[in-house]
Backbone atoms as SQL, in Angstrom:
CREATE TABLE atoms (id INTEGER PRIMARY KEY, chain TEXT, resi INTEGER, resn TEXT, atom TEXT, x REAL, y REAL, z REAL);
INSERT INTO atoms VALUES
  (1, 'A', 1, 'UNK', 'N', -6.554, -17.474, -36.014),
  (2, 'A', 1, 'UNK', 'CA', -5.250, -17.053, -35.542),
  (3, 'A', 1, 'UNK', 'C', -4.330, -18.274, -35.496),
  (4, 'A', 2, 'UNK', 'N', -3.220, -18.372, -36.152),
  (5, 'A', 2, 'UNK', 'CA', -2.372, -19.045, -35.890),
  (6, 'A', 2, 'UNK', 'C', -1.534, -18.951, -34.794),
  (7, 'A', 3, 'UNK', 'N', -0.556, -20.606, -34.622),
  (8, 'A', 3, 'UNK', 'CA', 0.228, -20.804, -32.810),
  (9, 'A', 3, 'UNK', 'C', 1.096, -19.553, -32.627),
  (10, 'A', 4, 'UNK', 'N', 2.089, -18.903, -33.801),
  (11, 'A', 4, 'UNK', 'CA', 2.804, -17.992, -33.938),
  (12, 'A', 4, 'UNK', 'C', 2.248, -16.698, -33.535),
  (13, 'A', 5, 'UNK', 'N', 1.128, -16.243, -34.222),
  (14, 'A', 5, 'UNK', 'CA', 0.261, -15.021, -33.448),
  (15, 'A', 5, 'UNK', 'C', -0.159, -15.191, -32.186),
  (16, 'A', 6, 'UNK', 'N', -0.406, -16.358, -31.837),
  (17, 'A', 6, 'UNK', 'CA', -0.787, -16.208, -30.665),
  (18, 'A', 6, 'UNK', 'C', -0.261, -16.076, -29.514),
  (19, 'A', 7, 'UNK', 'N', 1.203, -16.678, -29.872),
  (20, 'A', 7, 'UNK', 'CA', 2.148, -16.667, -28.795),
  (21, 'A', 7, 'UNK', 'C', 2.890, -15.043, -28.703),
  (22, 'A', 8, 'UNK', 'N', 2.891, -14.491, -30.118),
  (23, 'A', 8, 'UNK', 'CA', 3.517, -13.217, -30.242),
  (24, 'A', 8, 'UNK', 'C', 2.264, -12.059, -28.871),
  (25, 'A', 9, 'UNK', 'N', 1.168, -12.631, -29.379),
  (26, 'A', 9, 'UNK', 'CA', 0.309, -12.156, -28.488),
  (27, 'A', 9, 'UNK', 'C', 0.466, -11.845, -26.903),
  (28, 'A', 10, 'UNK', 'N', 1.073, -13.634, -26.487),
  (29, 'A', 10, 'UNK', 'CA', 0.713, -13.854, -25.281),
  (30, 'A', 10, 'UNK', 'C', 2.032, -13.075, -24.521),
  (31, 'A', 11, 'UNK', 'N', 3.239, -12.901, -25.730),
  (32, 'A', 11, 'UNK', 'CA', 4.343, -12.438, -25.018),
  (33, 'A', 11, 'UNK', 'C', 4.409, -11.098, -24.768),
  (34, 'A', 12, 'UNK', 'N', 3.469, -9.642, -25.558),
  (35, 'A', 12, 'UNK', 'CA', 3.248, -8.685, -25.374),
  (36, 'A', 12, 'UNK', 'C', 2.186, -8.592, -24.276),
  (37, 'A', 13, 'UNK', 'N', 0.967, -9.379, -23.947),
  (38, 'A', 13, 'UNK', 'CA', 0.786, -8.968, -22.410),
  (39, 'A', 13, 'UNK', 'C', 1.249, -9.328, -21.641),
  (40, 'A', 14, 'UNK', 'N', 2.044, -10.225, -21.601),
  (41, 'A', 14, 'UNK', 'CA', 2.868, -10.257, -20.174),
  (42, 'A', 14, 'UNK', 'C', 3.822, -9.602, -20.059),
  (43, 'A', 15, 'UNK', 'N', 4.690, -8.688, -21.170),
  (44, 'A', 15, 'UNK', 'CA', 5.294, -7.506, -20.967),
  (45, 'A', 15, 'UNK', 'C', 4.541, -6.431, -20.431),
  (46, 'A', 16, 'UNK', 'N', 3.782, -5.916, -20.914),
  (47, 'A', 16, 'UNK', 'CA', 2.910, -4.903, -20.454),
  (48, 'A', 16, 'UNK', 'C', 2.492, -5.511, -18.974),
  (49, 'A', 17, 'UNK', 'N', 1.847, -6.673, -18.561),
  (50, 'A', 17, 'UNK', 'CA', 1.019, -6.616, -17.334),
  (51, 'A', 17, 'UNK', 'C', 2.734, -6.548, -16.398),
  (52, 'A', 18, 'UNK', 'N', 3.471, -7.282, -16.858),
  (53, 'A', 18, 'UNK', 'CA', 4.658, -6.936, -15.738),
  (54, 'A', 18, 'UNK', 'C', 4.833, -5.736, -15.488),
  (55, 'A', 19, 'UNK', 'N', 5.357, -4.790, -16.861),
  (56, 'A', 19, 'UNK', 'CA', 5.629, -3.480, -16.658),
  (57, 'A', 19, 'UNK', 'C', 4.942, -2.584, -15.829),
  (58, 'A', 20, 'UNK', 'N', 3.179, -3.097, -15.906),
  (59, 'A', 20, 'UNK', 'CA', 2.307, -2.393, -15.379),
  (60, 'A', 20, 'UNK', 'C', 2.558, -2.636, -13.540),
  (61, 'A', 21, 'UNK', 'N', 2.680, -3.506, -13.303),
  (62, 'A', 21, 'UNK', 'CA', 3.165, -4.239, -12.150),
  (63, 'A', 21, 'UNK', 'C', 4.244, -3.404, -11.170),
  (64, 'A', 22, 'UNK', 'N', 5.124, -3.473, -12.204),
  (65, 'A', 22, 'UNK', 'CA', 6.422, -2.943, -11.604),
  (66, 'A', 22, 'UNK', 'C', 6.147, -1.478, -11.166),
  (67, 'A', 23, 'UNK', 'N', 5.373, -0.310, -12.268),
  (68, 'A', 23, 'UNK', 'CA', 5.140, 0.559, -12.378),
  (69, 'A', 23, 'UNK', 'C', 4.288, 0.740, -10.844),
  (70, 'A', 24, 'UNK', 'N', 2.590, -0.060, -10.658),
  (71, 'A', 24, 'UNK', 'CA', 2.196, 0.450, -9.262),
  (72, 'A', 24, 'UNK', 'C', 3.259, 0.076, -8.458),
  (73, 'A', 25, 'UNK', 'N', 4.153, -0.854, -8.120),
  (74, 'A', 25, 'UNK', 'CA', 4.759, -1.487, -7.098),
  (75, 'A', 25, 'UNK', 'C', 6.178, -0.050, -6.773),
  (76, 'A', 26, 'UNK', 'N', 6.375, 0.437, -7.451),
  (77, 'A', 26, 'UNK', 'CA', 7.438, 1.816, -7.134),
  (78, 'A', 26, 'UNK', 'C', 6.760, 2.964, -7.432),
  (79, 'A', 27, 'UNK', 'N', 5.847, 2.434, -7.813),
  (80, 'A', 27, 'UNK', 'CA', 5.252, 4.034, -7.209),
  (81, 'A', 27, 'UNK', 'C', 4.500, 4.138, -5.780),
  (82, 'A', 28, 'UNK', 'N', 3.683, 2.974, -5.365),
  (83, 'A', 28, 'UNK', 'CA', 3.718, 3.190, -3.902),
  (84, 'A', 28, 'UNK', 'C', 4.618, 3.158, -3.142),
  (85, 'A', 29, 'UNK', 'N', 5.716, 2.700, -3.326),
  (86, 'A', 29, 'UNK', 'CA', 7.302, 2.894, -2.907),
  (87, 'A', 29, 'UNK', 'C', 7.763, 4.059, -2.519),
  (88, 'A', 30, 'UNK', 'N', 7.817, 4.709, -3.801),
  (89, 'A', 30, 'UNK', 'CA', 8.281, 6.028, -3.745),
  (90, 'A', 30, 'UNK', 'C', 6.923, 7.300, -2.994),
  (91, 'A', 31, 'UNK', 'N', 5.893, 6.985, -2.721),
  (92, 'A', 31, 'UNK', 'CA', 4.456, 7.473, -2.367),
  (93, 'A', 31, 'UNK', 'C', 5.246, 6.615, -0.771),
  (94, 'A', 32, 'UNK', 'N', 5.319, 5.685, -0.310),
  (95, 'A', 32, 'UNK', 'CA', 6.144, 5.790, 1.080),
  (96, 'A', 32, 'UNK', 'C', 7.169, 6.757, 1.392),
  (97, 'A', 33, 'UNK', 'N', 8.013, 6.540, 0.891),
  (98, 'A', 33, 'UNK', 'CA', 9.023, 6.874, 1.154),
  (99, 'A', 33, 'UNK', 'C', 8.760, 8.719, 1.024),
  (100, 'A', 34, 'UNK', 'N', 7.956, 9.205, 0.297),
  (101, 'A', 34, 'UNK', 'CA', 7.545, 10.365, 0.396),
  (102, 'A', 34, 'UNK', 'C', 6.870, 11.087, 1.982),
  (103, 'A', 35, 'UNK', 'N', 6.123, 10.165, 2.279),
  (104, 'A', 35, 'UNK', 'CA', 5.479, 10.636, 3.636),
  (105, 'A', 35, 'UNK', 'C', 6.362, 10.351, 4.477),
  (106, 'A', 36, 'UNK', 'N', 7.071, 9.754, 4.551),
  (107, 'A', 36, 'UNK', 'CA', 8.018, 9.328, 5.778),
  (108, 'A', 36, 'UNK', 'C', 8.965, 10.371, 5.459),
  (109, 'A', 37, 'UNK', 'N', 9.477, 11.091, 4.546),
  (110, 'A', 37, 'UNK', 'CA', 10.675, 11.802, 4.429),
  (111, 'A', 37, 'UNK', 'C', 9.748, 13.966, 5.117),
  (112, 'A', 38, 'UNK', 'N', 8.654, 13.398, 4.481),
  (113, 'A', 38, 'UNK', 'CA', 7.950, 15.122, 4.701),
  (114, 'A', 38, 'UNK', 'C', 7.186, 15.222, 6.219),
  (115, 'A', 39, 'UNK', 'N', 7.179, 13.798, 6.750),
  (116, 'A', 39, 'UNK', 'CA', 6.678, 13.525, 8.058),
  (117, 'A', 39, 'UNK', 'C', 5.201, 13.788, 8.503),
  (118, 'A', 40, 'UNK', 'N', 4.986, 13.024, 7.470),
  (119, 'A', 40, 'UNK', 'CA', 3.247, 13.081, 7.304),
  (120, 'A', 40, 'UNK', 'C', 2.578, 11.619, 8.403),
  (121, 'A', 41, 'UNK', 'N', 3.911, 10.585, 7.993),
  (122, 'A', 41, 'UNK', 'CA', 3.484, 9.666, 8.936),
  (123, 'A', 41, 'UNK', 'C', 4.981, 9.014, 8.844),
  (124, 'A', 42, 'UNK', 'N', 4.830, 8.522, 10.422),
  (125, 'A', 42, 'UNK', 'CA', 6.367, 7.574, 10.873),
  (126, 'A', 42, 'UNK', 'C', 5.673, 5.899, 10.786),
  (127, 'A', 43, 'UNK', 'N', 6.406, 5.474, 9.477),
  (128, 'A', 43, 'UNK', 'CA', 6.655, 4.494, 9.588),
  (129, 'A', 43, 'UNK', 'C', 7.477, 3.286, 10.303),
  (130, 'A', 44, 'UNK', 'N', 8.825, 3.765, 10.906),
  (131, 'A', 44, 'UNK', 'CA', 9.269, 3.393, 12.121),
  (132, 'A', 44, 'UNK', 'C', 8.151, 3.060, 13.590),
  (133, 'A', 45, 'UNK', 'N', 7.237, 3.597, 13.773),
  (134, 'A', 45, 'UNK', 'CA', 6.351, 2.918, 14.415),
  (135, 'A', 45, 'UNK', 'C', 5.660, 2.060, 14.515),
  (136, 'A', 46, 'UNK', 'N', 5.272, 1.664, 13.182),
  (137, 'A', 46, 'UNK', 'CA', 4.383, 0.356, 12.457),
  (138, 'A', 46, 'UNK', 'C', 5.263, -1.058, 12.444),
  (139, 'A', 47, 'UNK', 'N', 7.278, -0.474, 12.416),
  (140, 'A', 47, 'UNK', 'CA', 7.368, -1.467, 11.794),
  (141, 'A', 47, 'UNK', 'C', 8.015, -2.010, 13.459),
  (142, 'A', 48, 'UNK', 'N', 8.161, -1.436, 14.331),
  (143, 'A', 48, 'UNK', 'CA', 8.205, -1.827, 15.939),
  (144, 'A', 48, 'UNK', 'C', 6.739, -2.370, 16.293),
  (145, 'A', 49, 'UNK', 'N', 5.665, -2.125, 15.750),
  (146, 'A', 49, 'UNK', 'CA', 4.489, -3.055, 16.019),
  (147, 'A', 49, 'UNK', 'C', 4.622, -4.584, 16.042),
  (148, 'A', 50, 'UNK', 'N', 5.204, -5.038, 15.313),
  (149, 'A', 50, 'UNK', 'CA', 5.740, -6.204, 15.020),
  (150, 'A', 50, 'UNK', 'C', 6.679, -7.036, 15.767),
  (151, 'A', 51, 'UNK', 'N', 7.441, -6.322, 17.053),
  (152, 'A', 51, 'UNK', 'CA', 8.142, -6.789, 17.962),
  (153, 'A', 51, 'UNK', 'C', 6.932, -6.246, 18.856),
  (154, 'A', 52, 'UNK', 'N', 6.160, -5.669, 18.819),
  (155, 'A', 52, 'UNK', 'CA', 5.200, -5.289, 20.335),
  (156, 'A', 52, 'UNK', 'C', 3.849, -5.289, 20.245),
  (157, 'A', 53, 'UNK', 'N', 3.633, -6.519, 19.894),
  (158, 'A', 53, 'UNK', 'CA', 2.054, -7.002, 19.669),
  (159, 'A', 53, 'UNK', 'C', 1.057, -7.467, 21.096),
  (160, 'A', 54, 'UNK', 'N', 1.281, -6.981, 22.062),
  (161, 'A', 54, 'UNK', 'CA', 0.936, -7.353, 23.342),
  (162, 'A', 54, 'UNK', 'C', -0.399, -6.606, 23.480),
  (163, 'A', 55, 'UNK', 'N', -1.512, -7.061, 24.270),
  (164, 'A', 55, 'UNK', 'CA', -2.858, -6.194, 24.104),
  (165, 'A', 55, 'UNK', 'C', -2.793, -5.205, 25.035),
  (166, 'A', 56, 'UNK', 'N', -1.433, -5.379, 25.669),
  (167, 'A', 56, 'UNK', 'CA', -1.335, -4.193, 26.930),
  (168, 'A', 56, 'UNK', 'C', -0.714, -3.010, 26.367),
  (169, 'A', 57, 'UNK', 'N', -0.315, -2.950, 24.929),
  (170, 'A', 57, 'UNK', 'CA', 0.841, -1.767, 24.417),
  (171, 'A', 57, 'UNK', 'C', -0.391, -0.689, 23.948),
  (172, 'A', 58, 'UNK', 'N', 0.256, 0.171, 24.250),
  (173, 'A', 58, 'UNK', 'CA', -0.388, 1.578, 23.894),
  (174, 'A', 58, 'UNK', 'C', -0.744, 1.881, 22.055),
  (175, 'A', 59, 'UNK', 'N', -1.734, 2.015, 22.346),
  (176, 'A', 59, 'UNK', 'CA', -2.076, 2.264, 20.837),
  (177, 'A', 59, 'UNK', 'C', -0.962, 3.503, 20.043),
  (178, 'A', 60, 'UNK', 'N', -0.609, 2.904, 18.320),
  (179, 'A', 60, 'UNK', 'CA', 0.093, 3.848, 18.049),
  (180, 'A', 60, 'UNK', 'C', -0.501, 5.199, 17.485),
  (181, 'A', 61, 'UNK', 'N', -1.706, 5.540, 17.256),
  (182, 'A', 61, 'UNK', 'CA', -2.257, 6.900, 16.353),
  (183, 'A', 61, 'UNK', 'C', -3.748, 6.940, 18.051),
  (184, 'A', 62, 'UNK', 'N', -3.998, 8.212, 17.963),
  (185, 'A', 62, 'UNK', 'CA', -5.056, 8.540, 18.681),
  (186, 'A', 62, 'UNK', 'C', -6.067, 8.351, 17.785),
  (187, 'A', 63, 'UNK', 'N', -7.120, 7.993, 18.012),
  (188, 'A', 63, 'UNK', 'CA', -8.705, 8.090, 17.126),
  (189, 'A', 63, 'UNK', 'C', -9.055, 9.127, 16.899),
  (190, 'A', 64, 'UNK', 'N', -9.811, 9.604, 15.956),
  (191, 'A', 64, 'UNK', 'CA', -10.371, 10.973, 15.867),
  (192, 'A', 64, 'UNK', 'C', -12.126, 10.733, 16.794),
  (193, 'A', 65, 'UNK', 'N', -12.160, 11.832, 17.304),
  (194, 'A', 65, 'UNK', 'CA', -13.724, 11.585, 18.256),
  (195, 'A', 65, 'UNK', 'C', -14.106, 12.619, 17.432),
  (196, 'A', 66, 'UNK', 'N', -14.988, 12.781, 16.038),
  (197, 'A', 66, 'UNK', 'CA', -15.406, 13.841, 15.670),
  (198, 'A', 66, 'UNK', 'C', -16.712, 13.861, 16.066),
  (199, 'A', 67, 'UNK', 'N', -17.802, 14.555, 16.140),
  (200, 'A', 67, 'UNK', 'CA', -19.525, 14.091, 16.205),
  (201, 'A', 67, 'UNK', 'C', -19.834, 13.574, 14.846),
  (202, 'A', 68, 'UNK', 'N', -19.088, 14.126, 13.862),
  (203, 'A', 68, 'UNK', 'CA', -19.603, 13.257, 12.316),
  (204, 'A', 68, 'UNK', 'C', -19.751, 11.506, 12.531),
  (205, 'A', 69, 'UNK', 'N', -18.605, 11.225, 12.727),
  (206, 'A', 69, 'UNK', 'CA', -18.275, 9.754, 12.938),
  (207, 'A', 69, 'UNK', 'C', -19.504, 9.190, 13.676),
  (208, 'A', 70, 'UNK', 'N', -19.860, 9.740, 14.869),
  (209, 'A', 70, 'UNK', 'CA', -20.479, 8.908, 15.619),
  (210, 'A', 70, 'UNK', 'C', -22.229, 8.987, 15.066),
  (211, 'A', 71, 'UNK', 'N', -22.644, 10.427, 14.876),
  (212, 'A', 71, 'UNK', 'CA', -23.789, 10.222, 13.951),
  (213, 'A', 71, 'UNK', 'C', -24.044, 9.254, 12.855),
  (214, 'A', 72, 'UNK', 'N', -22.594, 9.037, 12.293),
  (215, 'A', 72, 'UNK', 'CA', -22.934, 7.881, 11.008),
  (216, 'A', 72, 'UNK', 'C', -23.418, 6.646, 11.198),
  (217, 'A', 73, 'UNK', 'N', -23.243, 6.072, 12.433),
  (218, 'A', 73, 'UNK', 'CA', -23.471, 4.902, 12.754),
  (219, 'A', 73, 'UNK', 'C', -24.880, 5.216, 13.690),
  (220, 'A', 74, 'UNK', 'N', -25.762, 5.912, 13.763),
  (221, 'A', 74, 'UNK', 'CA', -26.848, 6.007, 14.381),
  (222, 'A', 74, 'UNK', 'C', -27.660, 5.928, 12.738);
């Protein structure tokens, strides 16, 4: 392979790995912005975590107590 192929090379994957990049990076974007709009989960709570990191603050989600869970770890 010659310097010319190779560089033609090197410049088509780094188009693609960017593109690919960009592509997961707005689609979990838009996969946010989806649950927060259908109210599957409030992100406004997570992002007040961050001003209220104290070990005395109330947890933000309840745990699930299923009996599955706790059998797994026996």
């Amino acid at each position: 392979m010659d310097y010319e192929t190779l560089l033609t090379v090197q410049g088509y994957t780094k188009f693609f790995l960017v593109l690919a990049v960009f592509i997961i990076f707005y689609s979990y974007a838009y996969s946010i912005y989806k649950r927060q709009r259908t109210g599957e989960r409030d992100f406004e709570k997570y992002s007040k975590l961050v001003h209220d990191d104290s070990s005395v603050s109330s947890p933000l989600e309840e745990r699930k107590k299923d009996k599955d869970i706790d059998n797994k770890e026996k």
